[in-house]
N, C-alpha and C positions, 0 to 999 in steps of 0.2 A: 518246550514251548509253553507259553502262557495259559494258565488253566484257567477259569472263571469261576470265580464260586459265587453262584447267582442264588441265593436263597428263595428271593421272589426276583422273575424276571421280569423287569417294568422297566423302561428308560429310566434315568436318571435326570431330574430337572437341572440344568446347572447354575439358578440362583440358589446359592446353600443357606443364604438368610440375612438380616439385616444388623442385628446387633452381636454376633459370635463371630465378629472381625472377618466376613468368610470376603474373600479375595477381590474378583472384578465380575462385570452384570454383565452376563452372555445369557440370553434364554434359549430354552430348547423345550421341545413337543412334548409335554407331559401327561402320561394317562393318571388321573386325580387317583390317590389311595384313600379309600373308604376304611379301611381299620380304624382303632383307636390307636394313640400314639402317646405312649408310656413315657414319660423321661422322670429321673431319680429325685427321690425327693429332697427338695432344700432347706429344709427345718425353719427352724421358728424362727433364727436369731441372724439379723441381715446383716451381722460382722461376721458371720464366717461366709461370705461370701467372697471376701477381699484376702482373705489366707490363700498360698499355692496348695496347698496341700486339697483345699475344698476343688480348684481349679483342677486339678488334677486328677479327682475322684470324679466331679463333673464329666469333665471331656473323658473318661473312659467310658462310664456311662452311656457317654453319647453315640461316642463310638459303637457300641455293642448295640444298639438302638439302629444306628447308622447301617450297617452290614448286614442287621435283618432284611433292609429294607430295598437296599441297592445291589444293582450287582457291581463286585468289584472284582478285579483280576490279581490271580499271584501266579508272580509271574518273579522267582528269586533272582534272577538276574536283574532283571527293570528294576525290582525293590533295591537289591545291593546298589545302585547305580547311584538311585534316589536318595538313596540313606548317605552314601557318602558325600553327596552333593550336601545336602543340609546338612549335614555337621560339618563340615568344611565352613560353611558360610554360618554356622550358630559360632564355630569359634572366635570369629570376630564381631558377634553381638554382645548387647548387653542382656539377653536374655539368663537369666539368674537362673530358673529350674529349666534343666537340659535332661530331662526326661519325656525325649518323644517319642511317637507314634505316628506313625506314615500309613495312611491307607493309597491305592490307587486303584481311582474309579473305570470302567467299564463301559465311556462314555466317548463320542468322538466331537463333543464341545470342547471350547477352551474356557477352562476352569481351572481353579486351586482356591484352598480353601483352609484358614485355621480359626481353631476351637479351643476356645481356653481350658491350658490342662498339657498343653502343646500338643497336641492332634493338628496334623497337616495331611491333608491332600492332595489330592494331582488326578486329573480326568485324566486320561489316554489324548486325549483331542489336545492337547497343551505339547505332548511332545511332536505335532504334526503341524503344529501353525510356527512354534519358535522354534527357528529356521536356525540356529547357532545353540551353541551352550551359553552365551551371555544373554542374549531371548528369555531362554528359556530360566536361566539365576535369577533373571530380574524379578518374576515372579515369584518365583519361593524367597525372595530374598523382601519383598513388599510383604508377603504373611508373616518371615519372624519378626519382621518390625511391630506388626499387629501384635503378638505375642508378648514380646520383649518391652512393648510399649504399657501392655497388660489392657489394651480397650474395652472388653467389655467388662473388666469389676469398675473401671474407671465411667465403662457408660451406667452401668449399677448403679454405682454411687452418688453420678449425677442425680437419677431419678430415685432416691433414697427412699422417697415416700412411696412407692411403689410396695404391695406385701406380697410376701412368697410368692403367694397362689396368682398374682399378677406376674410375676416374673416366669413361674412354670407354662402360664399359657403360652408366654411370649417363643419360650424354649421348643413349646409345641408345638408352636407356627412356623418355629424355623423348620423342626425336625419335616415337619409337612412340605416347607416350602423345596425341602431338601431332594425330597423323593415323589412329589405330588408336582405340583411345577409352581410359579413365580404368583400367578391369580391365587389359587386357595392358600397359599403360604399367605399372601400378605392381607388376605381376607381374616385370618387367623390372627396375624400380629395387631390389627386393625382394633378386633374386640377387646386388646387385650392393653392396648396401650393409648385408645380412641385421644384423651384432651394431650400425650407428649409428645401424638408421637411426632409432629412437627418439631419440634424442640430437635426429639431424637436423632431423627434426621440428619438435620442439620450438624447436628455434634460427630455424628458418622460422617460424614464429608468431612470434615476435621482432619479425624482419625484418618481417610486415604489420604488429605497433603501430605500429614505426619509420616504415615507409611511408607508414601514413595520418598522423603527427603531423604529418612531414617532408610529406607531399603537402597537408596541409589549410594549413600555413603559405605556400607556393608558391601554392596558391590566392587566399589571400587578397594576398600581394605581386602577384602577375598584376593584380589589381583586380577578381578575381570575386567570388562569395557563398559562405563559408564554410560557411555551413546548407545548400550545396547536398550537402556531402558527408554525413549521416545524412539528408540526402530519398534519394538516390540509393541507398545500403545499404538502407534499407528498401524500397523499391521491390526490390532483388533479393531481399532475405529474402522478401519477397511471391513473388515468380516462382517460390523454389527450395523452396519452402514445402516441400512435398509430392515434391518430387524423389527420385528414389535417390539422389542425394546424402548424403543427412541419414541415408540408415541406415549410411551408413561408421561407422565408430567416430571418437570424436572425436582420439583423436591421429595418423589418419591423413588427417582435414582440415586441411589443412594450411593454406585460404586458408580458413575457417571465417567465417562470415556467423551472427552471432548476436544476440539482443537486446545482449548486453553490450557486443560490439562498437559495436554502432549508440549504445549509450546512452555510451559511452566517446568515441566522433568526434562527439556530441553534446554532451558536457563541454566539449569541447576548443573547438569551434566557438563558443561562449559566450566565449569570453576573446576573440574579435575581434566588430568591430561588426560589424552585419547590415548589408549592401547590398541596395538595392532595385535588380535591372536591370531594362532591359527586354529586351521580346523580341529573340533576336537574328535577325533574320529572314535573315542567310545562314547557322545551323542550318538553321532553320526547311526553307531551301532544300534544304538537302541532305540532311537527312532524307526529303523528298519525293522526294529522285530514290534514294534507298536502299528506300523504299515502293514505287517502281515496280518496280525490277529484283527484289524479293524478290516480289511478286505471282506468282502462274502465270501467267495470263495478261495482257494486256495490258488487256482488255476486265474483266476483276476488277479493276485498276489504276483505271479508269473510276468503275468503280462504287464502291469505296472515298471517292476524292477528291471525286464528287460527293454523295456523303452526308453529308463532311466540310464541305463546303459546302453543306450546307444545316443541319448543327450548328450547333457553337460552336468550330471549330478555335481554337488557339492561334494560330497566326495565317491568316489568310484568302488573303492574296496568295500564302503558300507552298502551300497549299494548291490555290488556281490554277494555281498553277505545276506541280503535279503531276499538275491535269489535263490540264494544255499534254503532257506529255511521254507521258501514256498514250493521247490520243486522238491524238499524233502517231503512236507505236509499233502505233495501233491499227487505222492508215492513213484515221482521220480525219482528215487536215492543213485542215480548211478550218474545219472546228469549231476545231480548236486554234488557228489562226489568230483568231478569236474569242474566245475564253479570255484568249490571251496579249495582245493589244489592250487588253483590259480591264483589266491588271495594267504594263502597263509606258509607259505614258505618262509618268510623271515619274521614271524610272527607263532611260532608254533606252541609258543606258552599261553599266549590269550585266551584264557576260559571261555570265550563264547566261541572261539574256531574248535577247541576241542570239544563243547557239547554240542556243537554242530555235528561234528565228526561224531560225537558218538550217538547221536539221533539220525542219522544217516545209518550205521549198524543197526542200530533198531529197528529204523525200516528194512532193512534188510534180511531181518529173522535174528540177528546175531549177537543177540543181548549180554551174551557173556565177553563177547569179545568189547562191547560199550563199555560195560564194569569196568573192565581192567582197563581200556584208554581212560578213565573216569578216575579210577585207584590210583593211576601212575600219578595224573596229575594233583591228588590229594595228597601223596607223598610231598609234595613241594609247598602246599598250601592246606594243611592240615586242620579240619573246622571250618570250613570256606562253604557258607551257604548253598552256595548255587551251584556247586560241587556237588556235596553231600547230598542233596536231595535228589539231585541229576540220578547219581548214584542208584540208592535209593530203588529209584524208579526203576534204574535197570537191574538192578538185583530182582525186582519183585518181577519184574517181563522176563526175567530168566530161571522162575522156578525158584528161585533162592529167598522166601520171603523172611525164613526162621533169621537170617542175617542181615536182610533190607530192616527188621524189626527193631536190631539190636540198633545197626546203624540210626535209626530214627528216634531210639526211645534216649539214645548218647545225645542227637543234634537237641531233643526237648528242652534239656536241661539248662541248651544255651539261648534256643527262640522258643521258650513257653507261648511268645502272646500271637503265635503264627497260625491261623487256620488251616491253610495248606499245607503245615504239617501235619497235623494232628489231623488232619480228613485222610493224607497219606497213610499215616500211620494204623488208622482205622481198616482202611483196606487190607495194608500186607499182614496185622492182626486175623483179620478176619479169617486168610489164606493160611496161616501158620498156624492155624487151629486153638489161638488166644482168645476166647469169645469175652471171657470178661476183659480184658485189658481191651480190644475192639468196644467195647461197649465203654469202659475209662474213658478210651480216646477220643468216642465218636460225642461223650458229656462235657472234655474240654473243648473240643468244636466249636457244640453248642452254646454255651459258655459266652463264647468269644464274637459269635456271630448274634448273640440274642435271643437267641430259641432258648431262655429256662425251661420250659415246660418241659420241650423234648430232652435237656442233659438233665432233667430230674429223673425222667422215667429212664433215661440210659442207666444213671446210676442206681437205681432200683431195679432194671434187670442184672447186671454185676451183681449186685447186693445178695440176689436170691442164688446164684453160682459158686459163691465165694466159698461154702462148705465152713468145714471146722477152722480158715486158715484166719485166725483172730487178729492177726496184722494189718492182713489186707483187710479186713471188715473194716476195722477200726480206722484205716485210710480213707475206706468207699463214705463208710458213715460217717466222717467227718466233712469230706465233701462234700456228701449230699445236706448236710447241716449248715452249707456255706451256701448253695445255691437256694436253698429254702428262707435264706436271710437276704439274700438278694433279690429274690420275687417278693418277699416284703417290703422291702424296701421301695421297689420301682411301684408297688401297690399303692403305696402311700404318698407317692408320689402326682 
């Protein structure tokens, strides 16, 4: 099931910002963050602002910035899901650097969001409002247009007179508006952009026509349903109906959800045929395990899916599925064992019925016997994320951690930039009596989530363990020589 890696646990605002292309304007309750808020420095020369390569260092940056701050869920199935959704749909852009990064938030707003650099996002609350799989493309398919379109070196460039150190505020009003809510974010942008930002604006409302033209055409090359993108708009105009949102003024909504809007992505949608899909039932899937972990409790999760089932869900099997996973969590595994019997007889290769089944063993006490449903199924799909970690897990809940180790430190080499490996990895370290490699792991982490401080002093206790083995020094000390270049750098920033 989905784990959290909440670094600091604060809601998450869901305006992400105004000019780093971030998606559509949903607000949400946000307790203000009082830190300071660091983002990378941009050097002296405002033409490397417009290279991908700056972009890209950027939005990692940001990232790492980002994950301090929010809580966000890994959750390798949802991620696999997500990841092949967007590259499916970057295949038919014009998006040039296709080196992304997918985070997803820990939030029950509807949000998505991208950062130039290709950083995309996804709230949890986006798989619970868009009701289909073409709902839900439309918006990730609106942000790689963002992306692809390259808007903010293009809003940069507009305001060219703008220096660095005005452009860093701007970055830090987002980062703020990101994780503090939509008031001190754009009290932030305010100071920092005070005589354009009307201009600004303005040139972002641009940017969403462009986005939705460019994102409904993308949809429709993908092979999805063009009308799903004015179902989807309307469904948030519904949600934000009534929001404080709508009492901002209108030229400081800047991702603005209106009739006109809808009735405009509505025009547009008319000039390509209507597809009929059907259900897709690995949404389906994964919406249900985004309904469990957003539940309070487990036993709510229960009662949800069986009401659902005794409706008219959308689809029924996912639905099953959702009870499988909350009467697991609910330490029912024998009922769920039930459930899931019922849904996956003609199905018995799909990776989430068998990590079902094997989290159902696990609550059950019977870890080794998860491994091995867990093993078989890698034999067939060998390197398979959400496999492997599954795994993983139940090697380490079954004593076995000398080999959950190896298996993790193999999966590293192919998802280095995954925190929830590397927190895993940390632990069955820990357990196999690796204290320096546990301290390695627990420094890429860090790393990855933002905390330098904390992977400096990780690799400095490694450092003081490592004894006479001059390889591994020489490994430790070279990382720690990287991360010491990298807290300069966000210093100077």
């Amino acid at each position: 099931m989905p784990i959290r890696l909440q670094v600091l646990k604060r809601p998450l605002a869901s305006w992400s910002g105004i000019l780093l292309c971030l998606g559509l304007f949903f607000p949400t309750v946000g307790k203000p963050v009082t830190e300071d808020l660091k983002i990378p420095n941009l050097g002296e020369s405002s033409t490397s602002l417009f290279s991908s390569e700056f972009e890209y260092n950027l939005g990692r940056d940001w990232l790492k910035a980002f994950r301090r701050q929010a809580p966000t869920v890994n959750d390798p199935l949802l991620y696999s899901y997500l990841e092949s959704m967007v590259f499916d749909l970057v295949t038919h852009s014009d998006l040039q650097d296709r080196r992304l990064e997918l985070i997803i938030v820990d939030n029950p707003n509807i949000n998505a969001f991208a950062v130039p650099g290709g950083i995309i996002g996804v709230h949890t609350g986006l798989f619970q409002y868009a009701q289909t799989e073409d709902e839900f493309a439309t918006v990730i398919a609106h942000e790689i247009a963002h992306l692809s379109q390259r808007h903010f070196s293009r809003g940069v460039e507009m305001a060219q007179s703008q220096s660095p150190l005005n452009i860093a505020g701007l970055l830090a009003g987002i980062l703020l508006a990101a994780t503090a809510g939509t008031d001190a974010g754009l009290a932030a942008m305010t100071a920092t952009q005070a005589a354009l930002q009307d201009q600004q604006l303005r040139y972002s409302r641009a940017n969403e026509a462009e986005a939705d033209r460019i994102g409904l055409r993308l949809l429709y090359d993908a092979g999805m349903d063009p009308y799903a993108a004015p179902a989807m708009f309307e469904r948030m105009l519904a949600t934000t109906r009534y929001s404080s949102a709508n009492r901002l003024p209108e030229f400081l909504r800047t991702h603005p959800l209106s009739e006109k809007r809808i009735a405009d992505t509505r025009t547009r949608a008319m000039q390509y045929p209507k597809r009929i899909r059907p259900v897709s039932l690995q949404y389906q899937l994964m919406r249900a395990r985004v309904a469990v972990s957003l539940a309070d409790t487990p036993e709510e999760a229960v009662t949800i899916f069986k009401n659902q089932i005794e409706g008219n869900p959308r689809s029924r099997e996912a639905a099953s599925y959702g009870l499988t996973l909350a009467l697991t969590q609910a330490g029912r595994p024998d009922e769920a064992a039930l459930v899931l019997d019922g849904i996956w007889a003609e199905n018995e290769q799909r990776i989430e019925y068998v990590l079902a089944d094997a989290d159902i063993a696990l609550a059950k006490g019977k870890a080794d016997a998860a491994a091995k449903k867990i093993e078989a199924r890698l034999r067939v799909s060998p390197g398979n994320h959400p496999l492997t970690m599954a795994y993983a897990h139940a090697l380490q809940q079954g004593g076995q951690s000398h080999l959950a180790e190896e298996v993790l430190v193999d999966q590293s080499r192919l998802k280095p930039n995954d925190p929830g490996l590397w927190y895993l990895l940390a632990e069955v370290q820990g357990l196999s009596g690796n204290i320096i490699g546990l301290h390695q792991s627990r420094a890429e982490y860090f790393i990855l989530v933002g905390n330098l401080d904390a992977a400096q002093r990780q690799l400095s206790y490694a450092l003081q363990l490592v004894g006479n083995d001059f390889t591994r020094s020489a490994q430790i000390n070279e990382r720690l020589s990287q991360v010491i270049n990298m807290r300069a750098a966000l210093d100077r920033g």
